[in-house]
C-alpha positions in Angstrom: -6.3 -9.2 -20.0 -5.3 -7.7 -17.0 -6.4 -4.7 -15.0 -4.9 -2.6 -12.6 -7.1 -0.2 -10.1 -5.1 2.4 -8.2 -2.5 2.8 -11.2 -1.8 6.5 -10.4 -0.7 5.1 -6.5 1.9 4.1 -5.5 1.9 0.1 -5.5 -0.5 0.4 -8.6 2.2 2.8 -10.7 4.5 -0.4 -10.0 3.0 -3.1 -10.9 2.1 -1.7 -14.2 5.7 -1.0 -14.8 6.6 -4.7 -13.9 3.7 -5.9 -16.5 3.8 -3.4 -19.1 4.6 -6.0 -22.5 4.3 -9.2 -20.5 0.4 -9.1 -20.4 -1.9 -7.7 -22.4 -2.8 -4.8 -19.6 -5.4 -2.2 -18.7 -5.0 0.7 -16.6 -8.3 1.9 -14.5 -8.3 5.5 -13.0 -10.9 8.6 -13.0 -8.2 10.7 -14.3 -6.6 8.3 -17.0 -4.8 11.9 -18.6 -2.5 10.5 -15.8 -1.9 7.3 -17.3 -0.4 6.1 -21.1 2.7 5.2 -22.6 3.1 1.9 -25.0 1.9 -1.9 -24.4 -1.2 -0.6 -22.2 -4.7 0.1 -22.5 -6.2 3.3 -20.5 -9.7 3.5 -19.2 -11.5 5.9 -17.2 -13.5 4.4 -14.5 -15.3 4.8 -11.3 -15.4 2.9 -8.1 -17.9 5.1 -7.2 -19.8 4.6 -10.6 -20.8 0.9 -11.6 -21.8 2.1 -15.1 -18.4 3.0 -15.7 -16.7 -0.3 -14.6 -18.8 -2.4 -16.9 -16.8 -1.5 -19.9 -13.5 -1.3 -18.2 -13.9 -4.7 -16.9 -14.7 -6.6 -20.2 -12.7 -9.4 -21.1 -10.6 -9.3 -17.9 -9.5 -12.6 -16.1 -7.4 -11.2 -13.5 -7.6 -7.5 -11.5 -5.4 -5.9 -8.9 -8.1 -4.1 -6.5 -6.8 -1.1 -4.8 -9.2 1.3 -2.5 -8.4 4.3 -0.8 -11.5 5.6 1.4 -12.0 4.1 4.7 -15.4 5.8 4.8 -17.6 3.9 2.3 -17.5 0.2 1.8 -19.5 1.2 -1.9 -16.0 1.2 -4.1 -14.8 -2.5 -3.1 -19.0 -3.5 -3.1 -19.1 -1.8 -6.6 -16.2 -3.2 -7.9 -16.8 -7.2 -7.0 -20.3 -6.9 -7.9 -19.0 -5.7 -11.8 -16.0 -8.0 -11.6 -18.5 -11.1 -10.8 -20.8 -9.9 -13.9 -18.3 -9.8 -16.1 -16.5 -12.8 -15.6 -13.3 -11.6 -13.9 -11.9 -15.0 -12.9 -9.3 -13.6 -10.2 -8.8 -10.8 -8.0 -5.6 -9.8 -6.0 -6.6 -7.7 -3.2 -4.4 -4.7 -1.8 -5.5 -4.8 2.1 -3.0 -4.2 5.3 -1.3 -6.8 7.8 -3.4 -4.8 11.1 -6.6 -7.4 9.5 -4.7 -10.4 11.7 -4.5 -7.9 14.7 -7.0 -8.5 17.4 -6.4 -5.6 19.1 -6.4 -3.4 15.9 -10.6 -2.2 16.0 -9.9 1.5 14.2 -11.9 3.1 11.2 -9.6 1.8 9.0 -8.7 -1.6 10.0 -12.5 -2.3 10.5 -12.6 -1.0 6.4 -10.4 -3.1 5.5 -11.4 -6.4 7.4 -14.8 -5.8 5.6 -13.4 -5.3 2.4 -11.3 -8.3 2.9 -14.8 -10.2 3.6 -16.7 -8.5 0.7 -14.2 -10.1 -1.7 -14.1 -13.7 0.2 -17.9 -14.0 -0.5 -17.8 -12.3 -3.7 -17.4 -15.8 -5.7 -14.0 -14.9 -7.6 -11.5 -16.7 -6.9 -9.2 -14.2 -4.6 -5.3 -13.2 -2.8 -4.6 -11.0 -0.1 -2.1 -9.1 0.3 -1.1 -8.0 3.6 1.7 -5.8 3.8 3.0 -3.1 6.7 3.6 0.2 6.7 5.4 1.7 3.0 8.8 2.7 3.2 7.9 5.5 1.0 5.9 7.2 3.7 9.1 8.6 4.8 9.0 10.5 1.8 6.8 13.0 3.9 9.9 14.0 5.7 11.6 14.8 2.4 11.2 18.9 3.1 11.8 19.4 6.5 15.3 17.0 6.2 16.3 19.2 3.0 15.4 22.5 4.3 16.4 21.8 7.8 18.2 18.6 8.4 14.9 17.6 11.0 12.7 14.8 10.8 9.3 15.1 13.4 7.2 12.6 14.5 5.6 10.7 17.3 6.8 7.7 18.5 9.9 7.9 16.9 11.2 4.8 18.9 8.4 2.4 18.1 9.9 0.3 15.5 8.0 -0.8 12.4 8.3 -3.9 9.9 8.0 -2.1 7.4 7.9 -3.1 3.3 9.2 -1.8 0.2 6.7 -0.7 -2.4 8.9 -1.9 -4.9 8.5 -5.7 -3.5 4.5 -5.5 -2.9 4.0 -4.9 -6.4 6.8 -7.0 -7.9 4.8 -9.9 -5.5 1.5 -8.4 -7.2 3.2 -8.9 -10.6 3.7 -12.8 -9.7 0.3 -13.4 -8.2 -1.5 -11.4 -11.3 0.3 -13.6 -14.0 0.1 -16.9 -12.3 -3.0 -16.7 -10.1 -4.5 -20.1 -9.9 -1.1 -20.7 -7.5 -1.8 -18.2 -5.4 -6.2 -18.1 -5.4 -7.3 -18.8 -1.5 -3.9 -17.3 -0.2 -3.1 -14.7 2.6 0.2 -12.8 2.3 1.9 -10.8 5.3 4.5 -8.7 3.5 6.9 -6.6 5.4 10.5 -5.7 5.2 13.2 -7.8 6.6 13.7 -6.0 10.0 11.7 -4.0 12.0 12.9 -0.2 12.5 12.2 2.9 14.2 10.9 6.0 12.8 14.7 7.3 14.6 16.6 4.7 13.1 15.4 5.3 9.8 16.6 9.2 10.1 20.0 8.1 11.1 19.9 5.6 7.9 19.2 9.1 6.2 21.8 10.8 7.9 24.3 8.4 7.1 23.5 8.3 3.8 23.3 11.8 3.4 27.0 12.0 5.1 24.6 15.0 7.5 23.8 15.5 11.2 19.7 15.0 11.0 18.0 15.1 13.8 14.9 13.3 14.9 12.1 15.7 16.9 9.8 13.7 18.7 6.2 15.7 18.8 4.0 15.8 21.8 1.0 13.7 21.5 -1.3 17.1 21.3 0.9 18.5 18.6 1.3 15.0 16.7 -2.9 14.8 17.0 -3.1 18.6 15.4 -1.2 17.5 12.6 -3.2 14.8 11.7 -6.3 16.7 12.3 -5.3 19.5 9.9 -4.8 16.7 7.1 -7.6 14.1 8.0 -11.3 14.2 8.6 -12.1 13.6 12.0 -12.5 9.4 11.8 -9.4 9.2 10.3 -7.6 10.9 12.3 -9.0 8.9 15.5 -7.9 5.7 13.0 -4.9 7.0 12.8 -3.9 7.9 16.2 -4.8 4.3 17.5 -3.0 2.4 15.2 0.2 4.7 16.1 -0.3 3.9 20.0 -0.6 0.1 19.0 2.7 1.0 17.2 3.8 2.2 20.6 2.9 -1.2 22.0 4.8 -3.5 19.2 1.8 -4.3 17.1 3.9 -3.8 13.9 7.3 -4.7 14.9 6.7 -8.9 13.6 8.8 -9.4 10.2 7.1 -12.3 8.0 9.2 -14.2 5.6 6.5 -14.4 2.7 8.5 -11.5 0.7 11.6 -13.5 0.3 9.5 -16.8 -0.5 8.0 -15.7 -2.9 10.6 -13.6 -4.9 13.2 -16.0 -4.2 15.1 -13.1 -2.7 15.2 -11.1 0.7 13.3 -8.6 0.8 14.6 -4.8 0.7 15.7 -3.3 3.5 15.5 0.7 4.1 18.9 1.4 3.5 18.4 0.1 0.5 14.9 1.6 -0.2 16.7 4.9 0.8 19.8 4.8 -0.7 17.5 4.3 -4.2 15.7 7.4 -3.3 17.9 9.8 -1.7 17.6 12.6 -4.3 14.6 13.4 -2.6 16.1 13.9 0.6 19.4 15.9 -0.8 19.2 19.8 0.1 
């Protein structure tokens, strides 16, 4: 058996789809109303509840662990703890490639270093993986490119390795069903070049066949922004990992994505191309 955390997200959504009557397969989430369909088991669980992970954990050998809130180490403790009682052989870890930066000592970077540890000393046998920023986050520009043919950011010309969703989970899928290959590895996955956040809007544009234009926001206004949508750690997190940005912290490209799929990995014309309905006015 095994079992997916985070299988309402994004990565999480994907993998299932890649295991779904390969495996028998259980999906965790607090809201499993969310989840269903055929070939999978559904179970409603709580990181923040150990109780409720006893039961969803039984009989698993292998788990995909996925956590979301920089500001508690509880859910990853909670998880490992359950996952080492109830025999859960494996566990494939969803963490981010800023762990291997020096210079990278944010909110969440700390989090996730920690986490990283937690599960290192948990006594399952474990994988990282690593990977940059999602090309899906440009999916947050989706409005403001169909309504007004605008992106706006900050630090539009810092350019960014980053990944496909679509190849994180499809490189979960491999490490999930095979994972005495993979137990004691690291993987850095990115995307196959590094691009800008004004690159990717002419990609857009191109695609589109429309003028878009790219609006680069002051650093006050790009700080408002994220403090209208983020408590006031994250936000600070946030704000320092773009400046490292900035700097070329994330512009490295690692070839572990086409390695281990035996293909390149996606690029964002390609990633875009796929998804460009959401973008169309």
């Amino acid at each position: 058996m095994i079992l997916l955390t985070g299988a309402t997200g994004t990565v999480g959504r994907l993998v299932a789809a890649r295991l779904r009557g390969r495996v028998p397969l259980r999906l965790m989430a607090r809201r499993p109303e969310r989840l269903g369909g055929p070939e999978v088991e559904v179970v409603a669980a709580d990181l923040a509840d150990p109780a409720s992970l006893r039961p969803a954990l039984a009989g698993v050998r292998a788990a995909l662990l996925v956590t979301s809130d920089p500001l508690t180490q509880a859910h990853d403790e909670h998880f490992l703890a359950s996952a080492r009682a109830a025999g859960v052989a494996h566990v494939v870890k969803l963490s981010a490639l800023a762990v291997t930066d020096p210079r990278a000592t944010d909110l969440i970077t700390t989090w996730q270093r920690e986490n990283e540890r937690l599960l290192r000393d948990s006594g399952s046998a474990w994988t990282l993986l690593r990977p940059r920023a999602f090309m899906t986050n440009t999916l947050g520009w989706a409005r403001s490119v169909r309504e007004e043919g605008v992106v706006r950011g900050s630090g539009g010309a810092a350019a960014n390795a980053t990944v496909d969703p679509r190849d994180i989970a499809e490189v979960a899928a491999r490490v999930l069903l095979d994972p005495d290959a993979h137990a004691g590895r690291t993987y850095a996955l990115t995307g196959p070049a590094a691009v800008s956040a004004v690159t990717q809007t002419q990609i857009l544009g191109e695609l589109l066949q429309r003028r878009l234009t790219y609006v680069e926001l002051s650093p006050d206004e790009a700080l408002r922004r994220l403090r209208e949508r983020y408590p006031g750690p994250i936000t600070e997190a946030l704000a320092e990992s773009a400046a490292r940005g900035l700097a070329g912290a994330k512009a490295q490209v690692d070839p572990a994505v086409g390695e281990l799929l035996g293909r390149p990995a996606s690029d964002y014309r390609t990633w875009a191309r796929d998804h460009l309905a959401a973008f169309r006015a």
